[in-house]
LOTI-685648 format. One record per residue: residue in three letters; x, y, z of N, C-alpha, C, O in turn. Coordinates in steps of 0.1 Angstrom, whole numbers, plus 5000, padded with zeros to 4 digits. Layout:
N
AlaXYZXYZXYZXYZ;...
***
This chain:
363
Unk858058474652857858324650856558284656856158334666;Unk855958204651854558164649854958044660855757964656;Unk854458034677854457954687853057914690853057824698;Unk851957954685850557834689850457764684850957754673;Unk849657664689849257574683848157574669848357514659;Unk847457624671846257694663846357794655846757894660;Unk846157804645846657914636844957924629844457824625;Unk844258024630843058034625842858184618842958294623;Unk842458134604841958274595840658284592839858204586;Unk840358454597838658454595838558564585839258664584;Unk837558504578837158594564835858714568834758704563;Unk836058774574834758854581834358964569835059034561;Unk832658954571832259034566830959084572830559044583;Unk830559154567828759204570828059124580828059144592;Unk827459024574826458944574826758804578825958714581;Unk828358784576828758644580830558634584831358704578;Unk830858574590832558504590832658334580831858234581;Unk834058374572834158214570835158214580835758314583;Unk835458084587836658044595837457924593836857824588;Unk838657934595839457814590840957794601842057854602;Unk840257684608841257644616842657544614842257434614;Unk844157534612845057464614845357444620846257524625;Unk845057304629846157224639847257204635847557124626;Unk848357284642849657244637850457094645851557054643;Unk849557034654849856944661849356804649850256764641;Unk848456764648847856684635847456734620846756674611;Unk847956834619847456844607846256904605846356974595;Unk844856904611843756884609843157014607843357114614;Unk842357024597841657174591840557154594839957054589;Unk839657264605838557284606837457394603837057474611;Unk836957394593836157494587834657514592833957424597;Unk834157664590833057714596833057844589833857924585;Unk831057834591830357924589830158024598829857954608;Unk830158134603829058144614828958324613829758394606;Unk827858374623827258444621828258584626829058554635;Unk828358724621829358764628828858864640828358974641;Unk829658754652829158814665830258764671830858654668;Unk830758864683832258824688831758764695832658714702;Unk830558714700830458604712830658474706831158384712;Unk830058454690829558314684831158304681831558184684;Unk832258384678833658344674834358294684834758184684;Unk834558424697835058334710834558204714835358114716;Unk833158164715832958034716833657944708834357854712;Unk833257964693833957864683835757894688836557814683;Unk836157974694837357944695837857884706838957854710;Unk836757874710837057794727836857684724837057614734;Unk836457594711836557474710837857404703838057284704;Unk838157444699839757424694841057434704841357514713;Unk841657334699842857304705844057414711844957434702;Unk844357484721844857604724846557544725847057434724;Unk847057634726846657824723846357834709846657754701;Unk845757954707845657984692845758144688845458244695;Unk846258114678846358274669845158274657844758184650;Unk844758424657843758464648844458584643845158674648;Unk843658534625844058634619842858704612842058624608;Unk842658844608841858874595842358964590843259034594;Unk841758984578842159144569841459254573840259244578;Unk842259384571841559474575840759564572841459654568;Unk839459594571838359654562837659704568837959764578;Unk836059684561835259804565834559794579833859874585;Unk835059614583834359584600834659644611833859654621;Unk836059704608836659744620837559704627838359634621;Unk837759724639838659644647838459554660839159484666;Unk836959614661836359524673836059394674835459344684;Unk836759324664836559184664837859194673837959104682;Unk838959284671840859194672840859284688841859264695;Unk839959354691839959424706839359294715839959244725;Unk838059244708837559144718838059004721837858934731;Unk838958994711839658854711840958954720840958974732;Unk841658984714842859024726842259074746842959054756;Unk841459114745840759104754840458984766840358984778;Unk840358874757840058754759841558664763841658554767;Unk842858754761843858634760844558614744845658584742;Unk843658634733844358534722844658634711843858724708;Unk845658614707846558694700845758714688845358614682;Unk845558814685845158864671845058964661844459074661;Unk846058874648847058994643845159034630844158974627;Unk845959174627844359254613845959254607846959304611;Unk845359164596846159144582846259324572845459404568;Unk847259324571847359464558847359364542848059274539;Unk845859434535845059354526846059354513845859294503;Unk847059434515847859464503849059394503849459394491;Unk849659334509850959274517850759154518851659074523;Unk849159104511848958954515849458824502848858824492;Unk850158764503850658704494849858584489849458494496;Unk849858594476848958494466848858464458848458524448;Unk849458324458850058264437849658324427848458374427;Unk850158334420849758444405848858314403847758374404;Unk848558144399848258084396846758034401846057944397;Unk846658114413845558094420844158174414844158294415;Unk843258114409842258164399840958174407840258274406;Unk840558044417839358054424839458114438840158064446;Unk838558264441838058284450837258284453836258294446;Unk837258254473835958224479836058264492837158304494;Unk835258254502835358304513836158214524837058244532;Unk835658084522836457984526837757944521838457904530;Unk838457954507839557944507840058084514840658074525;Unk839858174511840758334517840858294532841658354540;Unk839958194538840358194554841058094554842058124560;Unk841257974549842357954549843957974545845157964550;Unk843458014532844758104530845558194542846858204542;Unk844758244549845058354557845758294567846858334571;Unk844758164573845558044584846758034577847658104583;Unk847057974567848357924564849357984562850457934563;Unk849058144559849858264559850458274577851558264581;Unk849458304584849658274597850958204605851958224611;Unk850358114601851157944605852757974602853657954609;Unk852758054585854058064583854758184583855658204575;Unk854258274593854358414597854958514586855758604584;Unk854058454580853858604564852658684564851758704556;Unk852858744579851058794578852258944578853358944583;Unk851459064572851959194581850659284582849859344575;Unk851259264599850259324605850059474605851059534606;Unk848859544603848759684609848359734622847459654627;Unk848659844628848659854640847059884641846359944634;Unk846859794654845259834659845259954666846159974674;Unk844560014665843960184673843360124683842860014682;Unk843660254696842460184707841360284704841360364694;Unk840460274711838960314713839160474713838060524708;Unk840060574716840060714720840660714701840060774692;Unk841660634699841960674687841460674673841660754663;Unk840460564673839860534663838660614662837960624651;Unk838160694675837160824673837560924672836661004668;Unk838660954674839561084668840061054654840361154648;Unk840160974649840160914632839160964627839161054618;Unk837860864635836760934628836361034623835961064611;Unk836461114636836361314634837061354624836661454618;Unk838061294621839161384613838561324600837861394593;Unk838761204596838061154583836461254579836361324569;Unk835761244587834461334590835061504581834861534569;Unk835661574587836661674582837161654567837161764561;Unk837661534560838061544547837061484538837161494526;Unk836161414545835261424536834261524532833461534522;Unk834461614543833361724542834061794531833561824521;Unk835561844535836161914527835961864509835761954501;Unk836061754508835861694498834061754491833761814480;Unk833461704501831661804495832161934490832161974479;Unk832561984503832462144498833262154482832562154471;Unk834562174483834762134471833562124453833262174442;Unk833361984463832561944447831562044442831362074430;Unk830662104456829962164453829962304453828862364452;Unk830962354453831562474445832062484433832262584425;Unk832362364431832662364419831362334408831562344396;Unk830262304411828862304406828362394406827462414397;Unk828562494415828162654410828762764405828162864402;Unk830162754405831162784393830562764384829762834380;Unk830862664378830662574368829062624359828862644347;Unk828262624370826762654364826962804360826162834351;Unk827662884364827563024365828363034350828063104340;Unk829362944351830462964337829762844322830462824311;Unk828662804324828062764310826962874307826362844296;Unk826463034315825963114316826463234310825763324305;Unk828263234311829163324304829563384314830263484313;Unk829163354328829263424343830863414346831063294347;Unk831763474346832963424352833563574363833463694361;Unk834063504375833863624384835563684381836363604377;Unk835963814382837363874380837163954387836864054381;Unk837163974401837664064413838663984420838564004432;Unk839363914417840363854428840363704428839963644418;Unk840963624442840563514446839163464447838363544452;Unk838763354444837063334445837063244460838063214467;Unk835863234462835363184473835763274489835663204500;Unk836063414488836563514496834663594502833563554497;Unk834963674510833963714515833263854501832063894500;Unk834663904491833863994486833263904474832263944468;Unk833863764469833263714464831663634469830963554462;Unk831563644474830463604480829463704479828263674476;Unk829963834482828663934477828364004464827664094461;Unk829163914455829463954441828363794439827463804431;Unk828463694445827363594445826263594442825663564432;Unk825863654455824463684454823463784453822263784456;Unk824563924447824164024445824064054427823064064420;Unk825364054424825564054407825563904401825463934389;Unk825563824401825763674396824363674393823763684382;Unk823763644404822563564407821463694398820263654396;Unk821863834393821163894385821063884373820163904365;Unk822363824371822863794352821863674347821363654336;Unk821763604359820663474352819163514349818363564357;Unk818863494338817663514333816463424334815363464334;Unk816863274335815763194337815263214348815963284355;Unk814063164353813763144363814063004372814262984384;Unk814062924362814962784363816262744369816662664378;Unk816762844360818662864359818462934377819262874385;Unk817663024382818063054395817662974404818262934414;Unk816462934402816262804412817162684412816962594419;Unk818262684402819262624400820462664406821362574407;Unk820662794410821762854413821762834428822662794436;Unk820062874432819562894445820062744452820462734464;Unk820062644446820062524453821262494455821562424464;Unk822262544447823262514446824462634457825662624459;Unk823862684460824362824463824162774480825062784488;Unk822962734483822562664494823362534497824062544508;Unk823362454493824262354491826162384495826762304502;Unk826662484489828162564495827762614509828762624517;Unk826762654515826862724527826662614535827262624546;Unk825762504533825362414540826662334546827162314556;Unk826962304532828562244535830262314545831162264553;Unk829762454538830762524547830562524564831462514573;Unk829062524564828862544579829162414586829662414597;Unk828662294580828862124582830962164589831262184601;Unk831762154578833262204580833262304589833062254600;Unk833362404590833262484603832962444616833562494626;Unk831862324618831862294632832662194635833262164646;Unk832562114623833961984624835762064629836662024636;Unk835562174622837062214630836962294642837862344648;Unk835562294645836062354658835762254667835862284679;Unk835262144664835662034670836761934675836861854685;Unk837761964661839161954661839662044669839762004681;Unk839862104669840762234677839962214691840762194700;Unk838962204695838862134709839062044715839162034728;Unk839261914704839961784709841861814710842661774719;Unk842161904697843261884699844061954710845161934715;Unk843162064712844062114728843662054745844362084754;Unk842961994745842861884755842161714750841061664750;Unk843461674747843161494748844861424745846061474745;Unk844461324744845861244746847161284731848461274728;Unk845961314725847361414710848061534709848761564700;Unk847561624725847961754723849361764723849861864718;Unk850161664730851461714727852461674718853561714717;Unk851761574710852561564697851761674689852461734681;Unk850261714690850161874680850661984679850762034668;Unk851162044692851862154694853462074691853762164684;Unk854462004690855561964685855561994671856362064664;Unk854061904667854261914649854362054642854862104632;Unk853262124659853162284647854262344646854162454641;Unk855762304651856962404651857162364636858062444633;Unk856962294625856962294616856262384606855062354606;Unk856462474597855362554588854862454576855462364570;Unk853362524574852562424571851662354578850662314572;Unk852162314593851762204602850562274611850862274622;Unk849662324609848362394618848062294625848462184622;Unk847262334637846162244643845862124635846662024634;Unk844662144629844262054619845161934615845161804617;Unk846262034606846661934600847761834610848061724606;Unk848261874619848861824630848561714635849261614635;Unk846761724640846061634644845561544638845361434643;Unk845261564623844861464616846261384614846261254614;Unk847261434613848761344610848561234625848261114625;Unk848761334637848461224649847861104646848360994643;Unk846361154646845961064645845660924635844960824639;Unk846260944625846260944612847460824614847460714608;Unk848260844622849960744620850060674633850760574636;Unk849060774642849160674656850160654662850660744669;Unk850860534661852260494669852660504662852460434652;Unk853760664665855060704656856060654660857160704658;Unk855960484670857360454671857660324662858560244665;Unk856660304650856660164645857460224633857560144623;Unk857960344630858960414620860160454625860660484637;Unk860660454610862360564615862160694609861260684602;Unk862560814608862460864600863060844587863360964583;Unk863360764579864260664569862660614564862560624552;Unk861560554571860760444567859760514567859060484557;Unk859260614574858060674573857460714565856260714564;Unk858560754552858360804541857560714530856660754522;Unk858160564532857260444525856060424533855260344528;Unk855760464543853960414546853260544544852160544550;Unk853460624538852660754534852360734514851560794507;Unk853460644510853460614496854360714490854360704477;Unk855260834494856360864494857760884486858360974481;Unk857760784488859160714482859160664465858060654460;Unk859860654460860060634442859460474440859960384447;Unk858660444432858660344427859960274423860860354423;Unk860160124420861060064414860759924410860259824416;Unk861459954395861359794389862859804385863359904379;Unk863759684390864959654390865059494384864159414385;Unk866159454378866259334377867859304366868359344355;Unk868359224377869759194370870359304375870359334387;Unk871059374363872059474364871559654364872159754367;Unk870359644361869459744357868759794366868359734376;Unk868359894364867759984378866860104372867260204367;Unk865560074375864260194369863960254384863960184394;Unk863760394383862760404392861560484389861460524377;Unk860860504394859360564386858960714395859760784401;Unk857460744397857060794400856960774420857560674425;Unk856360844426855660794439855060684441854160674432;Unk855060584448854660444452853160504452852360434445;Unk852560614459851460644462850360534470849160524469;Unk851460454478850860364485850760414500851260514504;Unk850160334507849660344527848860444525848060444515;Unk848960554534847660674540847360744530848360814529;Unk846660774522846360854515846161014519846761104513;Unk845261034532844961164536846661194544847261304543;Unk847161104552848561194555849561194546850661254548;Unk849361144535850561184522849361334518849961424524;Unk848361384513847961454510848161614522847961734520;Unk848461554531848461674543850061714541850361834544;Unk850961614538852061664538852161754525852561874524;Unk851861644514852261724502851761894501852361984495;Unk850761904507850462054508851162144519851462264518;Unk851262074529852162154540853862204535854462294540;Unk854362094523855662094519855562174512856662224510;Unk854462244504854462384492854762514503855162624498;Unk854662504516854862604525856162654526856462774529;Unk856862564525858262574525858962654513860062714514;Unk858362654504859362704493859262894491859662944481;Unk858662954500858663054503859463114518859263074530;Unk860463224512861363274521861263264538860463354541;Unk861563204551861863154558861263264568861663364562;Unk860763294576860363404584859363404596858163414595;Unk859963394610858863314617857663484624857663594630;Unk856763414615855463524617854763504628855263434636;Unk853763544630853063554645851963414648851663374659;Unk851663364632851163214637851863134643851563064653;Unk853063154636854063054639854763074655855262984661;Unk854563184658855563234669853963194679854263114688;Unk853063224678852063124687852062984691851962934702;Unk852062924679852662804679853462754684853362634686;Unk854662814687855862824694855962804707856462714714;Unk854962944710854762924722854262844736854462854748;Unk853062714722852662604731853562514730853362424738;Unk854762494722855662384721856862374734856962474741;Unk857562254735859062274745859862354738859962374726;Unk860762404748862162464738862962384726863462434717;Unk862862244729863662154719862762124710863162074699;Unk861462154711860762114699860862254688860662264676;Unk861162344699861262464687862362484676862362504664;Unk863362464686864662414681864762384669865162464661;Unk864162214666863962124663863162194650863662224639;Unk861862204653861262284641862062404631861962414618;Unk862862494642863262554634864362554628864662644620;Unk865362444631866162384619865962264604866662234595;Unk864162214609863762114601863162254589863262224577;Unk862562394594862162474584862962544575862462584565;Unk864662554580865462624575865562464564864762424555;Unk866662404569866562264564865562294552865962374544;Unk864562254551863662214542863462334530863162294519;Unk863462474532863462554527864962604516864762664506;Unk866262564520867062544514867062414507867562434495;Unk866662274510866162204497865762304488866462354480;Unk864162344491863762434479864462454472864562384462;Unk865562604477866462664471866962584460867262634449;Unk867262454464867962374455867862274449868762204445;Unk866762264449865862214436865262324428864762284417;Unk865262434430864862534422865762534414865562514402;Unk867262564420868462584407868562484401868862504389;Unk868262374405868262264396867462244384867662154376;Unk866362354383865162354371864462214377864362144367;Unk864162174387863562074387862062124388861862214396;Unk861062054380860162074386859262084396859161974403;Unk858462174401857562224411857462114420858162094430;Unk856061984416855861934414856661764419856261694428;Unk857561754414858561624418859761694428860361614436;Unk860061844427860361894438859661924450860361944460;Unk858461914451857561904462857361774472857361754484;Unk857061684460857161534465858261494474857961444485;Unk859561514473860761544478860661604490860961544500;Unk860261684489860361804504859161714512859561684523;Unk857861674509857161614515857861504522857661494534;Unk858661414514858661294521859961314529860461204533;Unk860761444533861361474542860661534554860861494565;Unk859861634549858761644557858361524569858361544581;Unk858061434563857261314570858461294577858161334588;Unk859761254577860761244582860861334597861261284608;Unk860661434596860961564605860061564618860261574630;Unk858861524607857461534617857461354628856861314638;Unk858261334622858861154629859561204643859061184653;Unk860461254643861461314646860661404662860961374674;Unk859861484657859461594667858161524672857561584682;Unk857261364666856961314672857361224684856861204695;Unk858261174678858761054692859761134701860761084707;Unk859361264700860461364713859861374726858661404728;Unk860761364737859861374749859761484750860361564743;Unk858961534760858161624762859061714778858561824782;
***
C-alpha cells in the first residue's frame, strides 16, 4: 500500500531526467527538467512535500540512481518496463507524460518492482554477461570461417569441428586448398579473429571460476553443481543472474525465466501456446541446455562426484534425487513420442524448479 505523501516518476535517461511530482495531500503536480545527476535529483527532492516515493524504469542507466536515493532515506521502487500498464488508447509519447504516468502508477501501487542488485552483484553480472557475449563473438566468428572455407568447396570430415585435430587440419590442409592470395588473407583474418576470441573467453572463465570459489556465491555454486548440467560457469551465472532466490517458489521460478506455456483463454475456452519466452533470457538459455543433460542414462562420473564433494550432504542428496527425477521425465516423454525439443522445455522449467530448491537450502 502506497503511505507517502509524494509519489514521484522519473523518466531517466542519458543526458537528462523528466520528473513528475504528485501531492497526494492537494492534488498538485510538479514537473521538471533536470540534468541527470543524483545530487541535482536528491536536491529537487528535498524540495517537495515529504515523505516521498520514487519511481523509474529499468534500463540501460543502471541502478545507481535507486542505491543513492535509498541511501538517503527514500523509498525507491526500478519499475519492470514490461509490467507497466498503459491504455491501449494512449497515442502520445513523451518524456514528461511517461513520468507522470509512472507517478500515478506509483500513487496507485501498480508499479512491479524488480529486485535491485547490490554493488558485489551487479559486478559479478557484469563478468558473467562479459562471458556470453564473448561466447556469442566466438560463435559468429567461426562461423565466418566455416562458412568462407564452404563457398571454396572446403568442408572438414574428420570428426567434430572446432577440436584440437581440427585445428591442425586448419591451418595445415584448409588454408592450402585456397588459391587466391586474397581468399587467404581472408582466411588469415579470420582465422585470427577465432583465436583472438577464444583467448578473450578463456580468461573470462577463469575469472569465473576464481570468483566463484571465493566470494559471496560459492555456496549456492557448489549446491547447484549437485545437479548435471550445472558446472561452475553455469551455476554462477544462474547465481548471479536470479540473485535473491527467495522472491520465488519453485512453482514461480519457472515464469520469470519465460518457461511456462503461453495462454490466451476467454469464456469457456482455453489455448495454450508455445514458451512465454519472457524475463532472463541468459538463465532460461543456461537451463534449456543444462536440461539436454539429463536425457542421457543417469551415472554419477568423476565430474560430478567432484562436485559432490564441494557440496553438503543434503545438497547431494537433493541433487541426486532432482537427477534421477528429471531423467525419468525424459524416459517419459520419450515414450510419449513427444518431441525433443518441447520435451526439453519441460525438463528445463523443472530444472529451474530444483535449482530453487538447492538454492534457498541452508548450508
Amino acid at each position: 500500500m502506497f503511505i507517502e505523501r509524494t509519489s514521484v516518476g522519473l523518466d531517466v535517461h542519458a543526458h537528462s531526467i523528466a520528473a513528475a511530482a504528485i501531492d497526494g495531500d492537494t492534488g498538485e503536480l510538479v514537473q521538471a527538467r533536470m540534468a541527470p545527476s543524483f545530487e541535482v535529483v536528491k536536491s529537487w527532492l528535498g524540495g517537495l512535500s515529504g515523505p516521498v516515493a520514487v519511481v523509474y524504469e529499468a534500463g540501460p542507466t543502471g541502478f545507481g540512481l535507486a542505491r543513492a536515493l535509498t541511501s538517503q532515506g527514500v523509498r525507491c521502487v526500478v519499475a519492470a518496463p514490461s509490467k507497466l500498464q498503459r491504455p491501449s488508447g494512449d497515442r502520445v509519447k513523451t518524456d514528461a507524460r511517461d513520468a507522470v504516468h509512472l507517478a500515478r502508477l506509483l500513487r496507485l501501487d501498480e508499479v512491479t518492482a524488480v529486485a535491485v542488485p547490490t554493488v558485489g552483484q551487479e559486478s559479478a553480472r557484469d563478468l558473467v554477461r562479459a562471458r556470453e557475449d564473448c561466447r556469442g563473438d566466438l560463435m559468429r566468428a567461426r562461423h565466418r570461417l566455416s562458412k568462407l572455407l564452404l563457398r571454396h568447396g572446403i568442408v572438414y570430415e574428420g570428426g567434430d569441428a572446432w577440436t584440437g585435430k581440427h585445428d591442425v587440419w586448419l591451418r595445415r590442409e584448409a588454408l592450402a586448398l585456397l588459391e587466391s592470395r586474397a581468399t587467404r588473407a581472408a582466411f588469415d583474418s579470420d582465422y585470427e579473429a577465432v583465436l583472438s576470441v577464444k583467448a578473450r573467453r578463456d580468461r573470462l572463465d577463469a575469472a569465473i571460476e576464481e570468483l566463484a570459489a571465493d566470494s559471496e556465491f560459492t555456496p549456492i555454486v557448489r549446491r547447484l553443481g549437485c545437479l548435471r548440467g550445472v558446472s561452475t560457469l553455469t551455476g554462477f551465472a544462474l547465481a548471479v543472474e536470479i540473485g535473491d532466490w527467495g522472491r520465488f517458489t519453485g512453482a514461480t521460478i519457472g515464469s520469470f525465466v519465460g518457461l511456462v506455456p503461453s495462454e490466451h483463454s476467454s469464456g469457456g475456452s482455453r489455448a495454450q501456446g508455445p514458451v512465454t519466452k519472457a524475463g532472463n533470457s541468459h538463465a532460461r538459455r543456461l537451463l534449456v541446455e543444462a536440461a539436454w543433460h539429463h536425457r542421457a542414462h543417469y551415472s554419477i562420473g568423476k565430474r560430478m562426484q567432484d562436485r559432490w564433494d564441494l557440496a553438503p550432504a543434503a545438497a547431494r542428496a537433493r541433487g541426486d534425487a532432482g537427477n534421477r527425477r528429471l531423467h525419468a521425465r525424459w524416459v517419459k516423454f520419450l515414450k510419449r513420442s513427444k518431441r525433443p525439443t518441447v520435451a526439453n522445455a519441460a525438463i528445463a522449467r523443472e530444472l529451474a524448479g530444483w535449482c530453487w530448491s538447492l538454492a534457498v537450502m541452508d548450508d
